[in-house]
N, C-alpha and C positions, 0 to 999 in steps of 0.2 A: 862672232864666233858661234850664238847659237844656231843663227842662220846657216851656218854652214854645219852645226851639225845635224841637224834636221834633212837639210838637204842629203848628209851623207844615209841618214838615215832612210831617208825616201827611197836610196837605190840600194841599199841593201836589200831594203821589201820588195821592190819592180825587180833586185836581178833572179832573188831566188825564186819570184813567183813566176818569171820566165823560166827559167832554168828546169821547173820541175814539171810546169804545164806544158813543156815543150817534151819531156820525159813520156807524159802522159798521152800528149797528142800520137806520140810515135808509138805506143802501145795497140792506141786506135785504129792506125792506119792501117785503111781495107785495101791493102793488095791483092793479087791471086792468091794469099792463103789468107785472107782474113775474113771474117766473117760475112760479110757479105756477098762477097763472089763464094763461099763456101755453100751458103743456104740456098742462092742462087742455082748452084750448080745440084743442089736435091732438087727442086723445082724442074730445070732442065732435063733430069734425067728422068725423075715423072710421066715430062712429055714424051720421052722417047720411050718408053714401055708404054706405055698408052697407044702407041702406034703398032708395037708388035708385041702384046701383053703375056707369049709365051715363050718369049725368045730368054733363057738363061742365061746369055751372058748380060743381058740390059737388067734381067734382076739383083743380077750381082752388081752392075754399076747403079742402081739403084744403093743400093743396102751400102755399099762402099762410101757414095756420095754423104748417106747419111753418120755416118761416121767419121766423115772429114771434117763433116759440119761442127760437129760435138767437139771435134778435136780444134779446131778453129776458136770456139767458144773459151777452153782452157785457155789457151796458148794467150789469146788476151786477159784473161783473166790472173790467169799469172804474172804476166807484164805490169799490168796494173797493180796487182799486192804487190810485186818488185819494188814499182814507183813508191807506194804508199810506205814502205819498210824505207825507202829510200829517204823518204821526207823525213820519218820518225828519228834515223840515226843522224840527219844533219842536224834536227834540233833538240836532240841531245849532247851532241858535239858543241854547237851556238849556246846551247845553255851551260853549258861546260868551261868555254870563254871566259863568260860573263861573269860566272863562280871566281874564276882565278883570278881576272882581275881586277876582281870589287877587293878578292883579296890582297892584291896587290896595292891597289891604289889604298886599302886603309891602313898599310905600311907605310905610302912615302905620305899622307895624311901625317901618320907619329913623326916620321922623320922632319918633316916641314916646321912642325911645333915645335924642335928643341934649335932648326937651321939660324946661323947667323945672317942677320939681314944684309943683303948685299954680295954674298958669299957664291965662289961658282958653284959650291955644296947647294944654297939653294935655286940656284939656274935651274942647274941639270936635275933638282926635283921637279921645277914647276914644269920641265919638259916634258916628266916624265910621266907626270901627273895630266898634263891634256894629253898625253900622245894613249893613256889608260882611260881614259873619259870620250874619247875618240871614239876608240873600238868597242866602248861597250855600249858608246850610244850608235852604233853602226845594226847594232844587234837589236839594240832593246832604247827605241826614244827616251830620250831623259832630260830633264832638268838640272840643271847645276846650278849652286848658288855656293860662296867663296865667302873662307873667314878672316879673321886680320889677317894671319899666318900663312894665309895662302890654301886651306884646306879647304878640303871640298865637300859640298852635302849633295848626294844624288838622291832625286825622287823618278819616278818614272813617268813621263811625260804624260798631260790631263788632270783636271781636277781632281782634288782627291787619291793622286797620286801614290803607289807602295813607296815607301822609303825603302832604298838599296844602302844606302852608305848615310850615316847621319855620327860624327863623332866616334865610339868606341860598338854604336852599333851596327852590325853588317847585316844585310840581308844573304839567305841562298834564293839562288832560283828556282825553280824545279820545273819540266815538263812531263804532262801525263795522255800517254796516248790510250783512246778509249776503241774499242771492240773494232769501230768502223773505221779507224785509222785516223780519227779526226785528233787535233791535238785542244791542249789546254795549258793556260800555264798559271803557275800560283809563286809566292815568296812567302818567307817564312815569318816576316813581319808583318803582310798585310793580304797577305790568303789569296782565292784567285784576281786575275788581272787579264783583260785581253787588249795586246799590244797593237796600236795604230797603226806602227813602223816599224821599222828595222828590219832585219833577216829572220826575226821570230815572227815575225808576222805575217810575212811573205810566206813562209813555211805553213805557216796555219793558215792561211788561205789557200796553198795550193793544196793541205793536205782536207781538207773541206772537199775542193772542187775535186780530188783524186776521188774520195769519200762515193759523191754523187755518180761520180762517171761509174762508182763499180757497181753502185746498186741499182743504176739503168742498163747494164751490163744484163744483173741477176737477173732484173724484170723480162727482159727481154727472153735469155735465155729456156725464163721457167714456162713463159706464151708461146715461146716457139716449140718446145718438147712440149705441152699440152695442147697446142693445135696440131701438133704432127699425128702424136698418139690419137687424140681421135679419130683423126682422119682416115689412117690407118686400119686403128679397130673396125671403123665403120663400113669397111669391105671387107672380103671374101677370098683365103687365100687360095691354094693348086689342089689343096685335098680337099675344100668344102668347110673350112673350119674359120670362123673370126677372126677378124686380122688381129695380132700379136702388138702392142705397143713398140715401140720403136727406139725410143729414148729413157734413160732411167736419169733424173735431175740427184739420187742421191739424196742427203739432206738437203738440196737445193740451192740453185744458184750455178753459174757459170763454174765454175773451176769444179763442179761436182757431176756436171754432165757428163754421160756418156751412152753408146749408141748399145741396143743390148743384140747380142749376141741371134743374128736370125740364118734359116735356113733358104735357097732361095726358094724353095715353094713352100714357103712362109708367108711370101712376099704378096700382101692382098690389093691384086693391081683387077682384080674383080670386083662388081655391085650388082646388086638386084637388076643395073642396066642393062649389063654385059659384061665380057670377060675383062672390059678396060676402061669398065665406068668409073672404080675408087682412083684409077693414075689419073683420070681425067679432070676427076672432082680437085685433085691436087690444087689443079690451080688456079684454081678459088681463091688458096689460103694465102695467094702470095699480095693480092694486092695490088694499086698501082704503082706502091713507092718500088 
């Protein structure tokens, strides 16, 4: 029996850690508006003002491109806190379970103590009793151990185990999700705890790896507005004047990008080279990836 709650337990953790990095993965996904064909497509237009560096309409597809990009950057960036808000409300919800029915189970607990042995009264408790030690170990790996009466003591699975249910004492669960979206989770008998298995666990590790994905997000985002802007600055616009930066990160980070506001003989597709040295130098900054 514990064997098989373990195992149910196992795939509570594998369904939700699919379930949510699958979430996650489709946030990523660089089609024609995601981020990659987006920054791709500033690079591209680069080139083409480099070729004809006073033709107006390619400065406006210039300065447009770069504001696709920026917008591109959000648009994942949102998707991603979406995920991340996603994971917090399912293990609030799975901690929520777990609360009712520890409460639960330390009702049919009482009721077991006073049941007549042999009684369909106590059948349909000891049913009712694994069919509640089921689901919460679906959630949250647990140990069970059984008294004459048929009453159950949950600890949470590993050494050292929290006690959840012991006699007339109950644990709560609690989840606390911190700044980066990452989770944690504690009981009120025996403080924090990080779970093996279950659906909590699942949870917390996908909400980890969401975590990561969004701060190689930021990273990214905050290298690509500071390799633009300089690149930028470091030519010469239509009237003789410094090139204007390009991108404002905001307090920084992806969901705070955006493209600032240019005029197109703003646009410094000029360098000490020529009138189409700084489009040229662009692409420099792409790399081979």
């Amino acid at each position: 029996v514990q064997d098989s709650r373990n195992a149910g337990a196992d795939a509570g953790r594998a369904s939700a850690l699919s379930q949510w990095l699958q979430v996650g993965e489709n946030a990523l996904d660089d089609g024609d508006n995601g981020v990659g064909a987006s920054v791709t497509a500033v690079f591209n237009a680069a080139d083409r003002l480099g070729a004809s560096p006073g033709d107006t309409t390619l400065r406006a597809a210039f300065l447009q491109a770069v504001d696709t990009s920026a917008a591109a950057f959000r648009q994942t960036a949102n998707q991603l806190a979406s995920a991340s808000n996603g994971v917090a409300t399912a293990a609030q919800g799975a901690v929520t379970q777990v609360n009712d029915d520890l409460a639960a189970l330390q009702k049919v607990n009482q009721s077991l103590l006073r049941a007549r042995d042999g009684s369909t009264n106590q059948a349909a408790l000891l049913d009712e009793r694994d069919r509640l030690v089921d689901s919460i170990s679906s959630h949250l790996g647990v140990s069970a151990s059984f008294g004459d009466r048929g009453e159950v003591t949950l600890n949470v699975s590993g050494t050292g185990g929290a006690t959840l249910l012991s006699g007339s004492t109950i644990a709560t669960v609690s989840a606390t999700v911190a700044a980066d979206g990452t989770l944690s989770y504690s009981t009120s008998t025996g403080g924090a705890f990080n779970p093996a298995t279950g659906t909590l666990a699942g949870l917390s590790q996908s909400a980890a790896a969401l975590s990561a994905r969004r701060q190689g997000l930021d990273s990214l985002a905050n290298d690509y507005a500071a390799s633009l802007n300089a690149q930028h600055q470091a030519g010469v616009d239509a009237q003789g004047n410094a090139g204007a930066a390009l991108l404002d990160t905001g307090v920084g980070g992806a969901a705070n990008l955006t493209a600032i506001a240019l005029a197109t003989n703003q646009v410094a597709a000029a360098d000490g080279s020529g009138a189409n040295g700084n489009m040229l130098a662009f692409a420099g900054l792409r790399g081979t990836g």
